[in-house]
PDB file of N, CA, C and O in Angstrom, chain B, residues numbered from 101:
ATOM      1  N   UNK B 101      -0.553 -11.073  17.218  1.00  0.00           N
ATOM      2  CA  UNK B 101      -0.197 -10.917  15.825  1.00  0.00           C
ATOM      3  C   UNK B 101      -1.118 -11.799  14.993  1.00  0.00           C
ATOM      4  O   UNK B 101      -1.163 -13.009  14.769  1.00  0.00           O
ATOM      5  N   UNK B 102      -1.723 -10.910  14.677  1.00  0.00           N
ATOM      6  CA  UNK B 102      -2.760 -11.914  13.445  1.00  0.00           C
ATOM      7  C   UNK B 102      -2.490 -11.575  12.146  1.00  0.00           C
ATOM      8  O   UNK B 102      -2.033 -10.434  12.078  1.00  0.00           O
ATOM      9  N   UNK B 103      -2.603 -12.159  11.029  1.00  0.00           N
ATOM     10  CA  UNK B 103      -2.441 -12.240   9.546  1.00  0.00           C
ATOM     11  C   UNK B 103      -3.473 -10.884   8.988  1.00  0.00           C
ATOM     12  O   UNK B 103      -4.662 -10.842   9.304  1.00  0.00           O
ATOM     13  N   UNK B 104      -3.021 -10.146   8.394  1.00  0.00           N
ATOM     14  CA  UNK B 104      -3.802  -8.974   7.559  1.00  0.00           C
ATOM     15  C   UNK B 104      -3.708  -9.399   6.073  1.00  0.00           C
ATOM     16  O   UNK B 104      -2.898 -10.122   5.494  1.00  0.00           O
ATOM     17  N   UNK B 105      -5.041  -8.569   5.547  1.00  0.00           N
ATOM     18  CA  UNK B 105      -5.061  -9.093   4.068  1.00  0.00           C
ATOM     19  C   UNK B 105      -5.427  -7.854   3.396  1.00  0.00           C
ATOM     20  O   UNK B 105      -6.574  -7.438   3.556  1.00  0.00           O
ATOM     21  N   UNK B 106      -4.439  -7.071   2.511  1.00  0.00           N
ATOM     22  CA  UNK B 106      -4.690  -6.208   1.790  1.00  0.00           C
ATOM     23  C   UNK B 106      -5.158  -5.991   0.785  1.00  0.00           C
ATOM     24  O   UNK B 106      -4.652  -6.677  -0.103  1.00  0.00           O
ATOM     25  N   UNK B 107      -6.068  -5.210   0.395  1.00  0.00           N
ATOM     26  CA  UNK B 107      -6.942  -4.721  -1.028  1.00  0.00           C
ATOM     27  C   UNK B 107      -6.728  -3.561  -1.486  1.00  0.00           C
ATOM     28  O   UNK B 107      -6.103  -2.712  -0.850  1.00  0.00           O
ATOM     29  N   UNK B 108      -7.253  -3.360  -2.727  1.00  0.00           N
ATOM     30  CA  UNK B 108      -7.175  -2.338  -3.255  1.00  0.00           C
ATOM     31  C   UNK B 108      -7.775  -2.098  -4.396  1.00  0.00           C
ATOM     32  O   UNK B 108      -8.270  -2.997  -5.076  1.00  0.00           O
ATOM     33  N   UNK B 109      -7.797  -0.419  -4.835  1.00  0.00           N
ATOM     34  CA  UNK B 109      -9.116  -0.239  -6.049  1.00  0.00           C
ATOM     35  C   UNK B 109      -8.100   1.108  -6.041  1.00  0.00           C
ATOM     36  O   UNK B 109      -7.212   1.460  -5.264  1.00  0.00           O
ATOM     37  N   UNK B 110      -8.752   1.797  -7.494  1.00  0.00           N
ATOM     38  CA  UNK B 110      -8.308   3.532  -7.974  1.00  0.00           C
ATOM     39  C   UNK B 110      -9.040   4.262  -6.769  1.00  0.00           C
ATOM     40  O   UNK B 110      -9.600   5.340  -6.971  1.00  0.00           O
ATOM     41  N   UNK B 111      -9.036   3.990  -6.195  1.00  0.00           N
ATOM     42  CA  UNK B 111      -9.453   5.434  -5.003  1.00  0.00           C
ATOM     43  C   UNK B 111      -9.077   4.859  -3.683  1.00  0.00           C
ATOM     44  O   UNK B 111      -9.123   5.814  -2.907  1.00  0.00           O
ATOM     45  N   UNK B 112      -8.641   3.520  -2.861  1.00  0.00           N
ATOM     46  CA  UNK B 112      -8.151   3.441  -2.007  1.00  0.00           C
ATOM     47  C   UNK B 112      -7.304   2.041  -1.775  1.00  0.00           C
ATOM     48  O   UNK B 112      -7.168   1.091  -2.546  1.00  0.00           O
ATOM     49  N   UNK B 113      -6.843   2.220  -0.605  1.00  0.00           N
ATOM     50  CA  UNK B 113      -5.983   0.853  -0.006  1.00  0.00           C
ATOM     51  C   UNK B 113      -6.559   0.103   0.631  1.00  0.00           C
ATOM     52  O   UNK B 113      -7.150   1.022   1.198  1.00  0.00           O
ATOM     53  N   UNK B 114      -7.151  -1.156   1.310  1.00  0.00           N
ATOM     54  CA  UNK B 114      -7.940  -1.750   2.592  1.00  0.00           C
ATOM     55  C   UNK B 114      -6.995  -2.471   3.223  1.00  0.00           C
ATOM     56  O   UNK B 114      -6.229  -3.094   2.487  1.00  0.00           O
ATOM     57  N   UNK B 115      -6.851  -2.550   4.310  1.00  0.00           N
ATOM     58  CA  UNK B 115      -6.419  -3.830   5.759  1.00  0.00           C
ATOM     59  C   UNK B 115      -7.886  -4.476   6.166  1.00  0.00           C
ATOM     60  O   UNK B 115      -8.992  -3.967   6.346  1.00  0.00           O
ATOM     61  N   UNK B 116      -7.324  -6.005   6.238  1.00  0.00           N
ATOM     62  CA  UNK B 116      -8.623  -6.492   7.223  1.00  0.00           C
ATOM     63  C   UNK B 116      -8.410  -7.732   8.113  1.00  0.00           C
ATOM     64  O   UNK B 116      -8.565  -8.863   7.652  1.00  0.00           O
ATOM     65  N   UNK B 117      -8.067  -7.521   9.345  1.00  0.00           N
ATOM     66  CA  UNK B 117      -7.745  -8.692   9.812  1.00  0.00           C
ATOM     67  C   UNK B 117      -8.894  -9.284  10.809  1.00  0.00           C
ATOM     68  O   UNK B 117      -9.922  -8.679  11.112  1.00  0.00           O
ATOM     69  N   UNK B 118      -8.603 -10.299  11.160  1.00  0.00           N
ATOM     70  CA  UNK B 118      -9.975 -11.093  12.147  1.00  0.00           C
ATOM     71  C   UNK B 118     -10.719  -9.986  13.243  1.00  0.00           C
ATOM     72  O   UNK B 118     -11.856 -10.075  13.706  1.00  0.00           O
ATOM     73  N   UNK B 119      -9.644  -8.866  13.512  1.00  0.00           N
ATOM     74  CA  UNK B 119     -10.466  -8.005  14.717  1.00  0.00           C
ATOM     75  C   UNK B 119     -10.581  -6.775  14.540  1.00  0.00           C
ATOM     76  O   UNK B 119     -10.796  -6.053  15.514  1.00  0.00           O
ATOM     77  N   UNK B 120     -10.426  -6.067  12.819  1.00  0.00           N
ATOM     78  CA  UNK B 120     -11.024  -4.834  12.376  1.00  0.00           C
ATOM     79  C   UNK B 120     -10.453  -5.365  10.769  1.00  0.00           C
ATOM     80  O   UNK B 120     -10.021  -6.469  10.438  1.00  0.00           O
ATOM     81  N   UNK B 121     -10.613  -4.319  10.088  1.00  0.00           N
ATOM     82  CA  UNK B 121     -10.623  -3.165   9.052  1.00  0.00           C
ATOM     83  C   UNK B 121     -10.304  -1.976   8.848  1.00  0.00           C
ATOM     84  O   UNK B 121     -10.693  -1.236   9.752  1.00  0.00           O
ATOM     85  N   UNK B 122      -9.625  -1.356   7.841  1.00  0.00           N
ATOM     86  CA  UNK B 122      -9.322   0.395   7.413  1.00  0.00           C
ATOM     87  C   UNK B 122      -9.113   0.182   6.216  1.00  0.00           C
ATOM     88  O   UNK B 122      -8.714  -0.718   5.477  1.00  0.00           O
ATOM     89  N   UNK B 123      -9.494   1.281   6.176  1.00  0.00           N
ATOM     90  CA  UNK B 123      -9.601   1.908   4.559  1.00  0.00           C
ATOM     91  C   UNK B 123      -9.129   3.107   4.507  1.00  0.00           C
ATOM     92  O   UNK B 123      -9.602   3.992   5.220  1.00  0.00           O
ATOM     93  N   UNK B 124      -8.170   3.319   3.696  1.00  0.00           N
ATOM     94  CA  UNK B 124      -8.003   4.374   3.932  1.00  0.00           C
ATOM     95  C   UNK B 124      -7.465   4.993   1.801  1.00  0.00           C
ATOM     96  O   UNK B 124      -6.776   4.412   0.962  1.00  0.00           O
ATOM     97  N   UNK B 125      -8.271   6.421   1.746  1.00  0.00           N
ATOM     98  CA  UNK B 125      -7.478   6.688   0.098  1.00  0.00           C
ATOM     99  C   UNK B 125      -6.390   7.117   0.104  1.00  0.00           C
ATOM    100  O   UNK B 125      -5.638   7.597   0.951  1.00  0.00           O
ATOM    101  N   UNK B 126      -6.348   6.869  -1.104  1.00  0.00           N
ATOM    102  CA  UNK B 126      -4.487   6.669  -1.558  1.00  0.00           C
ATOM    103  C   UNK B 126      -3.646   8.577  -1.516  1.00  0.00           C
ATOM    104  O   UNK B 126      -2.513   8.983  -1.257  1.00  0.00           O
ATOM    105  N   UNK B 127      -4.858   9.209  -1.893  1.00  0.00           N
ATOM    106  CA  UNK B 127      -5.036  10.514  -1.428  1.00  0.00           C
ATOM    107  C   UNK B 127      -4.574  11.291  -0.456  1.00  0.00           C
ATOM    108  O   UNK B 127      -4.270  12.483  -0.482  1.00  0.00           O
ATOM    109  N   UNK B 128      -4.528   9.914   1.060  1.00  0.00           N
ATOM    110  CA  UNK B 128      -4.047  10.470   2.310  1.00  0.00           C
ATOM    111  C   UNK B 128      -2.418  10.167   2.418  1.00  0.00           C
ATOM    112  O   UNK B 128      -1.707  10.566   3.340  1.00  0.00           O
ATOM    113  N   UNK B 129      -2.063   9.534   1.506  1.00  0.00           N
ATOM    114  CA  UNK B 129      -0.529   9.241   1.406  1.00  0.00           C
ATOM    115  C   UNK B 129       0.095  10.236   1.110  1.00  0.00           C
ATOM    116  O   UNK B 129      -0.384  10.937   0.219  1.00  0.00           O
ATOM    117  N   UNK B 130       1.703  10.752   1.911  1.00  0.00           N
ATOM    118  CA  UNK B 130       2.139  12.025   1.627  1.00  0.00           C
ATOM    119  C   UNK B 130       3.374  11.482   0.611  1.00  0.00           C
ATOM    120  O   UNK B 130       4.036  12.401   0.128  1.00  0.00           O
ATOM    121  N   UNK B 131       3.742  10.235   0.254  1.00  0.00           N
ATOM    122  CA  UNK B 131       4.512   9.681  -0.214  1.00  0.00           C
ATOM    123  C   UNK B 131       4.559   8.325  -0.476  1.00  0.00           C
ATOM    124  O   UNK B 131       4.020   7.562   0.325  1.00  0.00           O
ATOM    125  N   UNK B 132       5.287   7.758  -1.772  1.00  0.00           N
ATOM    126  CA  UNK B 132       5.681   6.547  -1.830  1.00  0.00           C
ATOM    127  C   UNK B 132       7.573   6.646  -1.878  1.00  0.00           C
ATOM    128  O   UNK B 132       8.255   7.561  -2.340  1.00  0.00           O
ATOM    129  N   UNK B 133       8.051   5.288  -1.190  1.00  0.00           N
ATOM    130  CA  UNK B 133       9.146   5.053  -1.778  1.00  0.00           C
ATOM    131  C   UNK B 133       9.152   3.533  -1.663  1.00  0.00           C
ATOM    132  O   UNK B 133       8.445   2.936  -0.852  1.00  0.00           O
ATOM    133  N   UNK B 134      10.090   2.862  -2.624  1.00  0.00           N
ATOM    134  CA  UNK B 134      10.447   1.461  -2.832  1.00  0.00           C
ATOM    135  C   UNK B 134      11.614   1.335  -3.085  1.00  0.00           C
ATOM    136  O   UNK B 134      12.324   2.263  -3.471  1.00  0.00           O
ATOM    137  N   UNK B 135      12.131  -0.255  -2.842  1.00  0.00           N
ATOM    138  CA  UNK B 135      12.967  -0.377  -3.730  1.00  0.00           C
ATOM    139  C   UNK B 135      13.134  -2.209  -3.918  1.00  0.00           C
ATOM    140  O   UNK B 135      11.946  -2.530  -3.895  1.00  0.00           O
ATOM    141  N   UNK B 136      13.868  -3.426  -4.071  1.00  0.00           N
ATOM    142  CA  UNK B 136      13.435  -4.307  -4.709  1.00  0.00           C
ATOM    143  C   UNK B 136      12.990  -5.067  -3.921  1.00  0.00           C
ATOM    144  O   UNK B 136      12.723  -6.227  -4.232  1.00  0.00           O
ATOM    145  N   UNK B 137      12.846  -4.674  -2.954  1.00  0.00           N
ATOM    146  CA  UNK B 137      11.976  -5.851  -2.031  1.00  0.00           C
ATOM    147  C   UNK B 137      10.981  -5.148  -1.052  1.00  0.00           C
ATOM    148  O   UNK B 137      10.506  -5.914  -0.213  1.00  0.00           O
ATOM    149  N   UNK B 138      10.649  -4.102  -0.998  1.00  0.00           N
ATOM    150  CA  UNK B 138       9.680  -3.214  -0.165  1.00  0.00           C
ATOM    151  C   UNK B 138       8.610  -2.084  -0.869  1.00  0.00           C
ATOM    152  O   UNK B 138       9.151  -1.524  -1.823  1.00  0.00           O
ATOM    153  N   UNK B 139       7.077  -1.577  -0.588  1.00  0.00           N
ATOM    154  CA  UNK B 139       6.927  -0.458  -0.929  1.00  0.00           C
ATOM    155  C   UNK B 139       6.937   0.167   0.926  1.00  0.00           C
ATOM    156  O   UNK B 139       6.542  -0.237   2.019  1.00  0.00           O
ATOM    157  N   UNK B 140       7.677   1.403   0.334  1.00  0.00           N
ATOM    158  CA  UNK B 140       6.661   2.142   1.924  1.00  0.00           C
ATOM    159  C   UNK B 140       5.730   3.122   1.876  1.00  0.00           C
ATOM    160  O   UNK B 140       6.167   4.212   1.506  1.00  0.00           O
ATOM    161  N   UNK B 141       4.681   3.071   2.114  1.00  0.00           N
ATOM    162  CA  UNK B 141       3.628   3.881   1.959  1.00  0.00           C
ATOM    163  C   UNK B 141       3.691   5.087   3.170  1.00  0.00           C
ATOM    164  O   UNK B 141       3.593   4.610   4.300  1.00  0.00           O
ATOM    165  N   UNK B 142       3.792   6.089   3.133  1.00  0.00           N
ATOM    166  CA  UNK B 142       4.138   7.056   4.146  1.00  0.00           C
ATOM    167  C   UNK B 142       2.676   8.150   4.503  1.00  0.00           C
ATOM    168  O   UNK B 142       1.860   8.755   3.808  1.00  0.00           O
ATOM    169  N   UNK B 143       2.951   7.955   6.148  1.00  0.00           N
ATOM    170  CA  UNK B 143       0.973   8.691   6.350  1.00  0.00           C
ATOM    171  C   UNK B 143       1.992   9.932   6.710  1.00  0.00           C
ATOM    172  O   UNK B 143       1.175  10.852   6.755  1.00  0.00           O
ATOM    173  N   UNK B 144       3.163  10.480   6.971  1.00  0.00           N
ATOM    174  CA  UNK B 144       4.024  11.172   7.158  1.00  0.00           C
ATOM    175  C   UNK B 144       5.419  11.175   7.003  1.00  0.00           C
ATOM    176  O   UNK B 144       5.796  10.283   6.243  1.00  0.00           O
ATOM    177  N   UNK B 145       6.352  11.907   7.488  1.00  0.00           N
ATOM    178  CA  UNK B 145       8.339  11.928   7.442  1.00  0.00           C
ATOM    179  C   UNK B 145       8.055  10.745   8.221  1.00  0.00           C
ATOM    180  O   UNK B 145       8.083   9.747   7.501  1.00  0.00           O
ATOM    181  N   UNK B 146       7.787  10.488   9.448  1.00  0.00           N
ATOM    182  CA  UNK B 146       8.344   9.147  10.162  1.00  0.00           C
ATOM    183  C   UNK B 146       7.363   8.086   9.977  1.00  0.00           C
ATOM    184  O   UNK B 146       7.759   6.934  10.149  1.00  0.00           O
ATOM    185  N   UNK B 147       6.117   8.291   9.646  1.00  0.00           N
ATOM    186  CA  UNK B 147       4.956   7.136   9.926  1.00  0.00           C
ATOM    187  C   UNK B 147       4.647   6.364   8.663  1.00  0.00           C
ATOM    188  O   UNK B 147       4.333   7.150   7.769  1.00  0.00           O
ATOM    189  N   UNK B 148       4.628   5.204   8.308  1.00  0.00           N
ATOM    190  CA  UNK B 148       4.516   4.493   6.820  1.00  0.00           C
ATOM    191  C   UNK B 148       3.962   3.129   7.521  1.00  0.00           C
ATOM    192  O   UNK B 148       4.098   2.565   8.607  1.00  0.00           O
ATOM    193  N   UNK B 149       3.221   2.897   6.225  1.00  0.00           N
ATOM    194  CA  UNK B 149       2.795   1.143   6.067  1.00  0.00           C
ATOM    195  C   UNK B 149       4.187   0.418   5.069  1.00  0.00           C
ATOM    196  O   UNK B 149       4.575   0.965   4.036  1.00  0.00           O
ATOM    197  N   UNK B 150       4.641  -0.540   5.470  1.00  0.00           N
ATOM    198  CA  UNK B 150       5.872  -1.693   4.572  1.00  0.00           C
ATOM    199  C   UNK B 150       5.206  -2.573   4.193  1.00  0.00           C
ATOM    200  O   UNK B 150       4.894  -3.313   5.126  1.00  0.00           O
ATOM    201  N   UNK B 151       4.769  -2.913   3.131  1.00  0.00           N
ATOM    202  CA  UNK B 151       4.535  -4.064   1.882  1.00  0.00           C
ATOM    203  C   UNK B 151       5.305  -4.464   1.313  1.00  0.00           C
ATOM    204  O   UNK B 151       5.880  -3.845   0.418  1.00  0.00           O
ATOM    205  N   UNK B 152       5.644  -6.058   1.785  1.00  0.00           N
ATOM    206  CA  UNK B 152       6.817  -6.741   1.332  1.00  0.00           C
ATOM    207  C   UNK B 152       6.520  -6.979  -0.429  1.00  0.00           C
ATOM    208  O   UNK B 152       5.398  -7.263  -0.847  1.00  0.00           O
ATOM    209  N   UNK B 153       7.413  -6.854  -1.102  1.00  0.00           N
ATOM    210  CA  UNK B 153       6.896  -7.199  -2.578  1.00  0.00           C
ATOM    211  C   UNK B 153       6.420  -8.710  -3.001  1.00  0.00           C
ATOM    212  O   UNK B 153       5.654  -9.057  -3.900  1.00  0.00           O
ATOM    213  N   UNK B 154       7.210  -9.561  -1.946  1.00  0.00           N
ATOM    214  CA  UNK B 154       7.041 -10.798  -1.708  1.00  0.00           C
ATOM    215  C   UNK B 154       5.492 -11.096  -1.570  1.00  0.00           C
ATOM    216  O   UNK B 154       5.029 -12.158  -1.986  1.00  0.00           O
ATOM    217  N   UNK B 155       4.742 -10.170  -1.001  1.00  0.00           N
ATOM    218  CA  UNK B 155       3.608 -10.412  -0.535  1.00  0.00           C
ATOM    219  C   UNK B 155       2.498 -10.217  -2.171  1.00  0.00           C
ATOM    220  O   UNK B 155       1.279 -10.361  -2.076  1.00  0.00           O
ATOM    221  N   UNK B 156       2.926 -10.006  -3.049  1.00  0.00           N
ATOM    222  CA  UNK B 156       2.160 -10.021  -4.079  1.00  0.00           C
ATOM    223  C   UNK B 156       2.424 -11.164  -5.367  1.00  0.00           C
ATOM    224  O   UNK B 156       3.570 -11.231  -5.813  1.00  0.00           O
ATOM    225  N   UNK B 157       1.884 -11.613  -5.662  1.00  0.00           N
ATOM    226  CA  UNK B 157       1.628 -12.995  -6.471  1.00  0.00           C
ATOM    227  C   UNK B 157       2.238 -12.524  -7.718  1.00  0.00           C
ATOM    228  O   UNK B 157       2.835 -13.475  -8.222  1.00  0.00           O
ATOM    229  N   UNK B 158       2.330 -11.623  -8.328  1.00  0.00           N
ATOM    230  CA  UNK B 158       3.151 -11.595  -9.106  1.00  0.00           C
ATOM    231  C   UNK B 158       3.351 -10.433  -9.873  1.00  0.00           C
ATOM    232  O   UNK B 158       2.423  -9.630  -9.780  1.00  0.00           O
ATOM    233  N   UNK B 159       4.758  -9.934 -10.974  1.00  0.00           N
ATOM    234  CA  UNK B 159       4.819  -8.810 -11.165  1.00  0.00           C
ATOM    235  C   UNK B 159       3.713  -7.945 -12.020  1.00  0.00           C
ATOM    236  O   UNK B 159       3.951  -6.748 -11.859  1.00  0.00           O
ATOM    237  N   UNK B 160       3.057  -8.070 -12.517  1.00  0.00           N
ATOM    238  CA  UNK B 160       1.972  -7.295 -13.056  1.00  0.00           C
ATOM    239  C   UNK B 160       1.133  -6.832 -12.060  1.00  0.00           C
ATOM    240  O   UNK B 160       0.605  -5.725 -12.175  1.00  0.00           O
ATOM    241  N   UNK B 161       0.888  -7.723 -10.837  1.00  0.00           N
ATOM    242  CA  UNK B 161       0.107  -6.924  -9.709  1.00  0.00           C
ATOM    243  C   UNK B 161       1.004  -5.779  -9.257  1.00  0.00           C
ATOM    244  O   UNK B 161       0.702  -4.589  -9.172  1.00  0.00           O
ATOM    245  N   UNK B 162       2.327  -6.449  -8.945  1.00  0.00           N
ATOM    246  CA  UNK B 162       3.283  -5.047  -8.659  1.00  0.00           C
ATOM    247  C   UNK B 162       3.160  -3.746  -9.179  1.00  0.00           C
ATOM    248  O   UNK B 162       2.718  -2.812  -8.510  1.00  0.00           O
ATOM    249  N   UNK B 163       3.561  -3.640 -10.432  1.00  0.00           N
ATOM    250  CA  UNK B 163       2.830  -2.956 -11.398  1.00  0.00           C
ATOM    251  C   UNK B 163       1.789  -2.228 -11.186  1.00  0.00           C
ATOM    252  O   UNK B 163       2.035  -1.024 -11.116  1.00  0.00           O
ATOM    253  N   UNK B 164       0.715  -2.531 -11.059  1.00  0.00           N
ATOM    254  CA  UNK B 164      -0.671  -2.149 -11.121  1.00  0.00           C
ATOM    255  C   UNK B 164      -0.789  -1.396  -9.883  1.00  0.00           C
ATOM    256  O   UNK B 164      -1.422  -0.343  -9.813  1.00  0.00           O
ATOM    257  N   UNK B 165      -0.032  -2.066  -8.669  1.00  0.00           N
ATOM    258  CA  UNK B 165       0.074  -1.287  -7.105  1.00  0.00           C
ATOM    259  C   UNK B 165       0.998   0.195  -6.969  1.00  0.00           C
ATOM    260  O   UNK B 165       0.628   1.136  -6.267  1.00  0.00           O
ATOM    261  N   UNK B 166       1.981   0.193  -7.604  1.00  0.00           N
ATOM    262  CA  UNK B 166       3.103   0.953  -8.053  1.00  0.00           C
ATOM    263  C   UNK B 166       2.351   2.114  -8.628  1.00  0.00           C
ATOM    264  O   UNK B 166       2.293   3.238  -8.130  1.00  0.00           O
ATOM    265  N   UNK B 167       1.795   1.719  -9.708  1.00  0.00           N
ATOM    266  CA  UNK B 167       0.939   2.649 -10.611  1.00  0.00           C
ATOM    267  C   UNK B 167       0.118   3.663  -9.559  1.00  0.00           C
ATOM    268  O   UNK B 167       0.338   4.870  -9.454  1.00  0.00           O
ATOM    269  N   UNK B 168      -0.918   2.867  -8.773  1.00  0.00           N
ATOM    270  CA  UNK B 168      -2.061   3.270  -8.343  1.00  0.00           C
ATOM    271  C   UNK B 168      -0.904   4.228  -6.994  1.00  0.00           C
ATOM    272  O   UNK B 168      -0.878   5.455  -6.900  1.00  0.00           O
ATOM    273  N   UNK B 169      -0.268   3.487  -6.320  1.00  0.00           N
ATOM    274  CA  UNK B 169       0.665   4.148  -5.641  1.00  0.00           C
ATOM    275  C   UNK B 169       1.191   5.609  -5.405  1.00  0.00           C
ATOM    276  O   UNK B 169       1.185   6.353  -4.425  1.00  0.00           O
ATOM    277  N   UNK B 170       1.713   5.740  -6.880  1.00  0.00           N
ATOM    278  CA  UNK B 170       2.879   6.769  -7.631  1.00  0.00           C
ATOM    279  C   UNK B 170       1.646   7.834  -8.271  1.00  0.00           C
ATOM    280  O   UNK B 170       1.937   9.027  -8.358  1.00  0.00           O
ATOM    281  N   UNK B 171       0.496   7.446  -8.640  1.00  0.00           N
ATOM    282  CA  UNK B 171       0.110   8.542  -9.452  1.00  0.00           C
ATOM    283  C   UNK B 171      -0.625   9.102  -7.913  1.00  0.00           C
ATOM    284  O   UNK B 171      -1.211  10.179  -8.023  1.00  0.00           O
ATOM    285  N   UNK B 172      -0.636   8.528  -6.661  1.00  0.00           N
ATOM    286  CA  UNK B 172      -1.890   9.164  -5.877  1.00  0.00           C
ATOM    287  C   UNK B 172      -0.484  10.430  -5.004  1.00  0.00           C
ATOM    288  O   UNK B 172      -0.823  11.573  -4.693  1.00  0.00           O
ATOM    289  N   UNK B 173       0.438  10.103  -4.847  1.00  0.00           N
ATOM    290  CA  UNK B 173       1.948  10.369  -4.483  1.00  0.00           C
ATOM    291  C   UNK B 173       2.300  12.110  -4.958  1.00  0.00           C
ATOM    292  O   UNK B 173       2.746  13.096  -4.371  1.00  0.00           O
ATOM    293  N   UNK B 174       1.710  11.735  -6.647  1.00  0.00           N
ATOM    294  CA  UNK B 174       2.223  13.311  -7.108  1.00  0.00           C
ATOM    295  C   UNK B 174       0.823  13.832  -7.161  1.00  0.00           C
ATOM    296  O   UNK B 174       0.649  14.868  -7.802  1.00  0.00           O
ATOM    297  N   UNK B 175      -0.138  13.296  -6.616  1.00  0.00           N
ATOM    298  CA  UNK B 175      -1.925  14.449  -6.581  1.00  0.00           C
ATOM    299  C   UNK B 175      -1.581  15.782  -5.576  1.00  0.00           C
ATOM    300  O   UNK B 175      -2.444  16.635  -5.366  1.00  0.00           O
TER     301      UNK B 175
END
């Protein structure tokens, strides 16, 4: 278990921990859902990435993730 560090931009998501990287666009997401302490990013019905909300410094980044999230969700 090593520490991952997530990024992000208007066209995708990144992971990068000491022994890879992915990238992947927001495009390939078949769904978002949240609620006050989680997003789940869904690559399918059973398969998702969990982003603790905790894990973001503060609510305007939330925001901004949500955004980029939700609009790639209804493409």
């Amino acid at each position: 278990a090593e520490p991952f560090t997530y990024s992000w931009d208007a066209k995708s998501i990144s992971a990068k921990s000491p022994t890879g990287s992915a990238r992947r666009p927001w495009t390939h997401y078949a769904k978002v859902k949240e609620d006050d302490h989680i997003f789940l990013l869904y690559h399918s019905d059973n398969i998702f990435e969990m982003l603790p909300k905790s894990w973001f410094p503060n609510p305007s980044v939330i925001n901004e993730f949500r955004r980029l999230a939700l609009h790639s969700a209804d493409a």
